[in-house]
Every structure is written in structure tokens, then in C-alpha cells.
N, C-alpha and C positions, 0 to 999 in steps of 0.2 A: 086582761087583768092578771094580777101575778099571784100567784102560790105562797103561803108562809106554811114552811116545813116542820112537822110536828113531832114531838119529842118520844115517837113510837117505840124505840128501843132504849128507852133510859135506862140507862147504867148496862146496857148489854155489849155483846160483840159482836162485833161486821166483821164481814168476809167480803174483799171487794176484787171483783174478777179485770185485771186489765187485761191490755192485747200482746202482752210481752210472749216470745215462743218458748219461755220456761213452762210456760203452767202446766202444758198436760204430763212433763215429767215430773211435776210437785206430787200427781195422782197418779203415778206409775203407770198413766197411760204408754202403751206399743206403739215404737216408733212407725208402725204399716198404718197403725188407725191414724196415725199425727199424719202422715202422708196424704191419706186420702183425701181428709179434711179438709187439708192445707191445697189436694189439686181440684176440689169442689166436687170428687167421685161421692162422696160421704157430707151431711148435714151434720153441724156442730152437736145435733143431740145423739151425734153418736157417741161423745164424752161421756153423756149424763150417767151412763153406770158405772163407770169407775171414780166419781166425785160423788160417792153415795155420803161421804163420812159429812158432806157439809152439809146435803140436802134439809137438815132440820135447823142451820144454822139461819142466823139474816143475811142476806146477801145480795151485794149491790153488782148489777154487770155493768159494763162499762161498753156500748159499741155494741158491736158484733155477737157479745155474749148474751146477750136475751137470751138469742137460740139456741143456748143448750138445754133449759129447759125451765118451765114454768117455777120450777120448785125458787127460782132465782126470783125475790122479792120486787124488785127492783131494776127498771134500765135505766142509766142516764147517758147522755151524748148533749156536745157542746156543738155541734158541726151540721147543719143546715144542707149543705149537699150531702152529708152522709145520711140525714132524715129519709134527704127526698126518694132516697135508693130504695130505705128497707122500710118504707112507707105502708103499701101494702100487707107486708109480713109481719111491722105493728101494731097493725089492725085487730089483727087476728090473737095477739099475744094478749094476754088477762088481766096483767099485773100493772104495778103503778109504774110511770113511765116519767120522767123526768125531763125537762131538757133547757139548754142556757146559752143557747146560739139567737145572736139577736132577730133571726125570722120566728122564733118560737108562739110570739102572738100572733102568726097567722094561724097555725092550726091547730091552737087550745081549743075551740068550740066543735069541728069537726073530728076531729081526731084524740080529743082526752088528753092532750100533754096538759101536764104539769109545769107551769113556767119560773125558773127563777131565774131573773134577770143578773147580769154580772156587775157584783159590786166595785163599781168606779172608784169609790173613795178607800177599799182595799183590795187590791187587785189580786195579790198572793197572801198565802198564808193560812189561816182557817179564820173565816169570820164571824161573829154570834150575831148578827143579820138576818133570822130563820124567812126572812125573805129574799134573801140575794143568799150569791156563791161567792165565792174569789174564784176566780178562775186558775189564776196560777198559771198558764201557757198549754193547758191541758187539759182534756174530759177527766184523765184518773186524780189528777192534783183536786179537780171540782166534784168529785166523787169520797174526795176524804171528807170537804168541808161539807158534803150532804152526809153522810154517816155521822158528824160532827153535832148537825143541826138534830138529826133522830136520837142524839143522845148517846150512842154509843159511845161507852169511856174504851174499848178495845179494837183497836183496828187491825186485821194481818189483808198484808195485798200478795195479789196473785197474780204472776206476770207482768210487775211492773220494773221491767230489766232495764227501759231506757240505754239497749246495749243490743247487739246480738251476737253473739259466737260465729253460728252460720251464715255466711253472707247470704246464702239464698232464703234465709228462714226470719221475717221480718216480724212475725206475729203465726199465733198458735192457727190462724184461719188463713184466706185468701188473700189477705194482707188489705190495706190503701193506698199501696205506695208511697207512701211518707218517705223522702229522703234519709241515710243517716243523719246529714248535717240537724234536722229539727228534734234532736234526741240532745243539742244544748240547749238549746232553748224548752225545752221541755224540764230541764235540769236546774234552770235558774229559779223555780220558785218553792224548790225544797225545804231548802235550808229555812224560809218565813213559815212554812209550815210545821218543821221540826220544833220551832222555839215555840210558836202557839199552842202546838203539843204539850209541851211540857207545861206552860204555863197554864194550860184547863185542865191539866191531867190526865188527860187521853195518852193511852199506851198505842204507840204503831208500829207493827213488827211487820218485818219484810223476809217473804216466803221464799224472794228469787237467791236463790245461793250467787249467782253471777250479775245479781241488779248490779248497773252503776253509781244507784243512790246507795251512800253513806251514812247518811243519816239515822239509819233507824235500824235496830238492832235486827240482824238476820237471822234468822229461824228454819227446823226444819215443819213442814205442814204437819208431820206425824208427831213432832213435838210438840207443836203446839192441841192438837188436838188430845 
């Protein structure tokens, strides 16, 4: 059975964590700590105290991010082999958990996901469906429209570069190996999301100074806060 997502943060602001390798330089995280992280010597909550300034804010992770630390409201992940990885380490994490990969009805009753299935009849964009997602070609694109459905009128993302500077550096963790090539197709469902934006009134500021989305007005993190 599916989830309709409830309007927990009305009229607030989300902070929504993607896998882009800007983020830990948004929190002035040391480039040795970004190393370690990134060669699996160090666990992602070795971030959590230099992203003290959002710790009280709502915050959606995206992937990977759960594990910097509980203070993070929120996982969502659209991707069913990436479940089946950090399955166990799910487990154990406290917080409400999201997801909209079409295996997701298998393990709502054993494992507490939360399912919203991916809205067919709007694929991209942001949908008012608080039962479905748009997907959009992407967990972070499907992480606006769930911030969207909690009512947040203010969105800022975090490491969502859709780009990377260093070829070796594809995301702030161990990466997935995602090729560059799926950084367009990742890119195609912005733009439906920008005008939906405007049209609910939801503000969405983008944290990554080098994102390759256009869209949405660029920020610094210490500005905005």
C-alpha cells in the first residue's frame, strides 16, 4: 500500500542533501576529511560537525546521506539496487525513510519504507499528488517534489552540481559510478520543475556555486543562513 505525504513543514524550509562533491566545501569542510570519506577510511558522519548550522533545520538526504547523521529528517532514494546495499544500515537509522523505486512494495512491511510510487501521468516537474512523486530522471529532482508535498514554500539544495570539476571526484562519498553521460538526462527534468516552482510559489535556491542547473537562483549556504 502507498504513503500520502503530509504537509509536516507547511510554509517552512527544506534543506535537501544530494550526492554532488560541492557540498562538503558549502560547510567548509578540509579537503583530508573530504578524502577520507570519499576513500571509505572515515564514515560520512564524520561531516556532521561541521554542518552544525543546519542540524535544526528540516532536512531531506538524498542516497548516501542518511549517514551523516540522524539530525537529517528524512532519506529518500529512488533506486532499488541502491536499497538493497545500505539495507542493513537502514535498519538501524530512526528516521522516516522514503522511497519510489518500483521494488518499494516489497519491503514496506518488513523494513518501514515509506512508498510513493512514481507519478505516470506527470513524470517531471513537481506534482500535488501527496501520493506519488515525479520522478523527474532522478532521486534529487524526486526529493524537491517530496519537500514540495511537506509543504515547504523554501527549498536550498546541496550538492546538486549535475557536473563535476574533478574528474576523480563524482560525489562528496564513495561515489555509484554513475557515468558522466547520465548528468543529461538527469538535467532534462529541471526546467518542469523551475516553472512548477514558480507557479506554487515555492522558492528554490541552489547552494552549488558550479551546479550545471540554471535554473534556480545560486546562493551562498552562509547567505542563506
Amino acid at each position: 500500500m502507498s504513503w500520502t505525504a503530509p504537509r509536516m513543514w507547511d510554509g517552512g524550509r527544506c534543506f535537501i542533501i544530494g550526492g554532488g562533491p560541492s557540498m562538503p566545501r558549502q560547510f567548509g569542510i578540509p579537503n583530508d576529511v573530504v578524502d577520507r570519506v570519499r576513500s571509505g577510511e572515515h564514515g560520512p558522519d564524520t561531516y556532521s560537525p561541521y554542518m552544525t548550522p543546519i542540524h535544526g533545520e528540516h532536512v531531506i538526504g538524498v542516497n548516501n546521506a542518511y549517514q551523516i547523521g540522524t539530525w537529517i529528517d528524512v532519506c529518500l532514494f529512488g533506486d532499488c539496487s541502491w536499497y538493497l546495499v545500505h539495507r542493513e544500515r537502514m535498519a538501524r537509522w530512526p528516521n522516516l525513510k522514503v522511497g519510489c523505486c518500483f521494488g518499494c512494495p516489497d519491503y514496506l512491511d518488513p523494513d518501514g519504507i515509506k512508498y510513493l510510487p512514481r507519478d505516470r501521468a506527470k513524470k517531471v516537474g513537481i506534482g500535488t499528488n501527496p501520493g506519488k512523486l515525479s520522478w523527474g530522471y532522478n532521486s534529487g529532482a524526486a526529493a524537491i517534489n517530496l519537500a514540495a508535498h511537506f509543504g515547504a514554500r523554501q527549498i536550498v539544495l546541496l550538492g546538486f552540481d549535475m557536473s563535476h570539476s574533478n574528474s576523480q571526484a563524482t560525489h562528496w562519498h564513495k561515489g555509484h559510478g554513475h557515468p558522466r553521460k547520465t548528468y543529461n538526462r538527469f538535467l532534462k527534468g529541471i526546467p518542469a520543475i523551475a516553472a512548477d516552482a514558480s507557479a506554487l510559489g515555492i522558492e528554490i535556491l541552489n547552494a552549488s556555486q558550479e551546479s550545471a542547473i540554471t535554473h534556480f537562483r545560486k546562493v551562498s549556504l552562509e547567505g542563506v543562513l
